[in-house]
C-alpha positions in Angstrom: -10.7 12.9 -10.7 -10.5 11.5 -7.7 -8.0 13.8 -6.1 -10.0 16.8 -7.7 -12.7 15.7 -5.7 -10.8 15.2 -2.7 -9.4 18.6 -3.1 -12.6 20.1 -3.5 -14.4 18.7 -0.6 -11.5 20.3 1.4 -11.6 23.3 0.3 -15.4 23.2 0.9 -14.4 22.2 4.3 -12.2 25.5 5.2 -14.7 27.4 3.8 -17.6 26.7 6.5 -14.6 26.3 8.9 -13.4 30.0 8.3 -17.0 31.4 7.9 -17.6 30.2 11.2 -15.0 33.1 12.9 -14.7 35.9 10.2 -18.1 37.0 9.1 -19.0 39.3 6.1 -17.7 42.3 7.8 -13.8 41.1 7.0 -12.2 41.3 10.9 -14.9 39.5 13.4 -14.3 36.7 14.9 -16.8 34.7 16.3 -15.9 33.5 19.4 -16.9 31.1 22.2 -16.7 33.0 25.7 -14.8 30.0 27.5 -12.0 30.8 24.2 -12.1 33.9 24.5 -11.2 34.3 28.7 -8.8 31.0 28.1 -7.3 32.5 25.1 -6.9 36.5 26.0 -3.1 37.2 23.9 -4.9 35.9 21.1 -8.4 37.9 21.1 -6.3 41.4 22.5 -8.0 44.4 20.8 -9.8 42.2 18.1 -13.5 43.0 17.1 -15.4 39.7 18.5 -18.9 38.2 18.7 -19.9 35.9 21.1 -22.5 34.6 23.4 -22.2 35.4 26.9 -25.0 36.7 29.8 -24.3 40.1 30.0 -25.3 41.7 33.9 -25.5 45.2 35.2 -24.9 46.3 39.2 -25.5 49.5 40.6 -21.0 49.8 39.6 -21.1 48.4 36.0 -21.8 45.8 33.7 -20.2 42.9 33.0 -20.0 39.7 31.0 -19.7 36.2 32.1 -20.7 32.4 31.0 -22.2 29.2 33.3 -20.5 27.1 31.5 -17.0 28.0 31.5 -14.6 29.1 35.0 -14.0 32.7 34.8 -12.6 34.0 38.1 -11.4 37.1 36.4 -14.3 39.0 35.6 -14.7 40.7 32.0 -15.6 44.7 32.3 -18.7 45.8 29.9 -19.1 48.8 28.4 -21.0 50.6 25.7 -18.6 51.9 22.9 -20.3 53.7 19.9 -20.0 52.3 16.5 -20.6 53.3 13.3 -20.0 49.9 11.9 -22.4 47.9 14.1 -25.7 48.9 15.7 -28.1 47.2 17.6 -31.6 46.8 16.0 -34.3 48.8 17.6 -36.4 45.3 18.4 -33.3 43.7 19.9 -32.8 47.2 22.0 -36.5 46.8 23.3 -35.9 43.4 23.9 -32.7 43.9 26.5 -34.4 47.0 28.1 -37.3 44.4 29.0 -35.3 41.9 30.1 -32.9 43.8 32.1 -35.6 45.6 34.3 -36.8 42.4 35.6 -33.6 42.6 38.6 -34.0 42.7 41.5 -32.0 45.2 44.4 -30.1 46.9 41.9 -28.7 44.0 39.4 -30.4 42.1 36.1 -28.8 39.8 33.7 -29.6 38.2 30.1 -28.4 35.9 27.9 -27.3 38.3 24.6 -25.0 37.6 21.5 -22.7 40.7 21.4 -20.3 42.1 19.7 -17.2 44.2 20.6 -13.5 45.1 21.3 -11.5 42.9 23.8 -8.6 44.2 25.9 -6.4 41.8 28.0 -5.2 42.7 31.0 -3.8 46.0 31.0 -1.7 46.2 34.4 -4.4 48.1 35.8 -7.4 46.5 35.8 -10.9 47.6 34.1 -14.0 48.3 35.8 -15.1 49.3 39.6 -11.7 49.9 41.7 -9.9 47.6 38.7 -11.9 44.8 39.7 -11.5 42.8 36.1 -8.8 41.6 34.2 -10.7 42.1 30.6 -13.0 44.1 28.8 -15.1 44.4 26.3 -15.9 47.4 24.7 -19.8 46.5 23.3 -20.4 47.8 20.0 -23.6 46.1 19.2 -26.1 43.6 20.8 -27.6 40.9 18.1 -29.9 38.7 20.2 -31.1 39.1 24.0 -33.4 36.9 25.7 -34.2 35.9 29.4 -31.7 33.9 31.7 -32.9 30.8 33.3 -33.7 30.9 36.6 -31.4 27.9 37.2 -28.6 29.4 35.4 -25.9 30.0 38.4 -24.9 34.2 39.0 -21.2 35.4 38.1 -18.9 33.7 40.7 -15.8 35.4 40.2 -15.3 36.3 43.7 -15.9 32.3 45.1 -12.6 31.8 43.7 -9.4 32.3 45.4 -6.8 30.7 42.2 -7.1 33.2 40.0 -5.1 35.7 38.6 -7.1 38.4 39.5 -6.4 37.0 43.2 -2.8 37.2 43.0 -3.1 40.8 41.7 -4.8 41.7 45.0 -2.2 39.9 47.5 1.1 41.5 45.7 -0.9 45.3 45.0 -3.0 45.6 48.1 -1.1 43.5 51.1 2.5 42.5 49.9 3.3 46.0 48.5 1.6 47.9 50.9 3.5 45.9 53.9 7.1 46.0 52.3 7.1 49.7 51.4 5.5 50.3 55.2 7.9 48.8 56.5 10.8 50.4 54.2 9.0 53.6 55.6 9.2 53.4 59.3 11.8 51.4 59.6 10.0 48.2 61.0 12.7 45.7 61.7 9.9 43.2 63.2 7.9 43.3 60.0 11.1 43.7 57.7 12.2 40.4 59.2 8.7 38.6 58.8 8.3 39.4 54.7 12.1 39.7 53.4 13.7 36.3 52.0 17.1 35.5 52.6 17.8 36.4 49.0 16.2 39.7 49.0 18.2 42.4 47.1 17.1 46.5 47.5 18.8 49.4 45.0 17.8 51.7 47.8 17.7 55.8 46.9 21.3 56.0 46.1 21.5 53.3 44.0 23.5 51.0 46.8 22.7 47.6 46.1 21.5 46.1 49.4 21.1 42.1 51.0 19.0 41.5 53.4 20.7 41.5 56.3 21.8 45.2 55.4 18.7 46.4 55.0 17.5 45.2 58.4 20.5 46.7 60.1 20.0 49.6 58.3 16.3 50.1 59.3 17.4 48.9 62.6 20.1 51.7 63.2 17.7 54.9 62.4 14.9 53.4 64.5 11.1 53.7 64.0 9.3 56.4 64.9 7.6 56.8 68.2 4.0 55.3 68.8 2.8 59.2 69.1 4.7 60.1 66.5 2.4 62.0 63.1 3.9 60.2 60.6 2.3 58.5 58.2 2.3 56.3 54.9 0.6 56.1 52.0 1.6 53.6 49.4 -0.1 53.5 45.6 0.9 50.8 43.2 1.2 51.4 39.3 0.9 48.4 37.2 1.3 45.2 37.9 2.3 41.9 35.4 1.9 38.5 36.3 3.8 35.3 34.4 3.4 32.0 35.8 5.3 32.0 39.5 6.9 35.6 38.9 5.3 39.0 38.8 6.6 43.0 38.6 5.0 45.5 40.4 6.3 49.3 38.2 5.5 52.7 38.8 4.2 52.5 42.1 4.8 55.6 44.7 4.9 55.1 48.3 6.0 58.1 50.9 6.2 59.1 54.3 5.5 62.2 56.3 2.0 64.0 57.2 0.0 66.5 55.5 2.1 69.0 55.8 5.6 68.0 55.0 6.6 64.9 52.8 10.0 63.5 54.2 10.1 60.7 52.0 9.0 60.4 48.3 9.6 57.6 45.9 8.9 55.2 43.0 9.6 51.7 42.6 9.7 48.5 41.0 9.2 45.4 43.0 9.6 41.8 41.9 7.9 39.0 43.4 8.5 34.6 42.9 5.3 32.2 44.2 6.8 29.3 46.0 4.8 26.4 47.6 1.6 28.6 46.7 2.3 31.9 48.2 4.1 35.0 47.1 6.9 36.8 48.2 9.3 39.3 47.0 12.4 39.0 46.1 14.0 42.3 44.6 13.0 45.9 45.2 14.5 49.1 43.0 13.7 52.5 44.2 14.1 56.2 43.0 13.8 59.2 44.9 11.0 61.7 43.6 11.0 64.8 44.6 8.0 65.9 46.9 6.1 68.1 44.2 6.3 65.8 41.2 3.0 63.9 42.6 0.3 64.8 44.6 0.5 64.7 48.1 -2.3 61.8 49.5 -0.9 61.8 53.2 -3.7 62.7 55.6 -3.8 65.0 58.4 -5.1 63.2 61.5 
């Protein structure tokens, strides 16, 4: 009897354990925000509720949480449903609470619930600004934020992930592939590691050194010269100290004639707190398989 009753009480206990993350619909999990942005592999394309303070800017909306570091940001957006909708009283309720902000922005504290997506190599949101979203399907609760409580902060911190996307896609990638491009020794010197390996356009596997006496021998182009670069990056994946930049394009030439067209794959390794790269593979595209960004003047 006694182990009947032991056996009992824990299966009472799993119960109220389980009901708290899958809910009458079969698939939702209730989640805490801090789990969800700590635990994104585990929560990727699953149908969640949680409690967060949803906020709206003249680019998007967004979710966030006080109580819990998110540097990353997490991308709202409205997603219709026709397994969830958002009662008319709770609809009147956010519509009165959002259009209290000020110059463009308002927040409120809301119980939601939604799709997540982890981070997709892209980025969600305003010019990829986020590493998650959340797809809303349904708002159960909204009420005014405190005064007190402190605004989104994802921009106050520097280590993040969402700040090591930005150093390797907008300033590491964009000066290596420049200075691929015009053949800038100086700069070549500067960001290349003694280790640095290139498969250059014809598939020649290249060190360092050769690539510098490479770029060295066929010179850089004259200060008045009308060439131009424009570099885009595809996606970009980040694990611990190492990340992989694929599928970006970077060229050279003007409006008017492309000299030099290609894609590539770069691989970067943080040391002592700062990136660097370490390989580069490229592939020569010819100049009408993408569209041509170079400017005239």
């Amino acid at each position: 009897m006694k182990r009947l009753l032991l056996l009992l009480v824990l299966l009472a206990f799993g119960s109220v354990t389980m009901s708290q993350e899958v809910n009458s619909v079969g698939q939702m999990l209730t989640v805490s925000f801090c789990d969800l942005v700590s635990n994104p592999d585990r929560y990727d394309k699953k149908i969640i509720r949680t409690t967060a303070i949803y906020g709206w800017y003249y680019h998007g909306t967004f979710l966030y949480h006080s109580s819990c570091r998110n540097a990353d940001g997490v991308n709202a957006q409205f997603e219709s449903s026709s397994q969830f909708k958002t009662p008319s009283l709770v609809e009147r309720q956010l519509e009165k609470v959002m259009s209290r902000g000020k110059n463009g922005s308002g927040r409120a504290s809301v119980t939601v619930i939604g799709r997540f997506s982890n981070w997709d190599g892209i980025g969600y949101g305003h010019l990829g600004y986020a590493r998650f979203q959340f797809d809303v399907m349904s708002f159960e609760s909204a009420k005014s934020v405190p005064r007190s409580t402190r605004s989104e902060t994802s921009g106050d911190i520097s280590e993040s992930f969402m700040a090591d996307v930005k150093e390797i896609r907008d300033v590491l990638d964009v000066r290596w592939n420049a200075a691929y491009l015009w053949n800038d020794v100086s700069e070549l010197e500067k960001i290349l590691p003694e280790d640095f390996i290139l498969t250059n356009e014809q598939q020649i596997v290249l060190s360092r050194s050769e690539v510098i006496s490479l770029a060295n021998r066929v010179g850089r182009p004259s200060a008045d010269s009308s060439i131009s670069a424009a570099v885009t990056s595809g996606k970009i994946f980040i694990t611990g100290s190492t990340a992989e930049v694929t599928e970006g394009i970077a060229m050279s030439g003007n409006c008017k004639n492309v000299m030099r067209q290609y894609r590539f794959m770069n691989r970067y390794s943080k040391h002592n707190g700062h990136w660097q790269i370490i390989s580069s593979r490229i592939v020569s595209l010819a100049p009408g398989e993408v569209p041509n960004p170079l400017p005239c003047n």
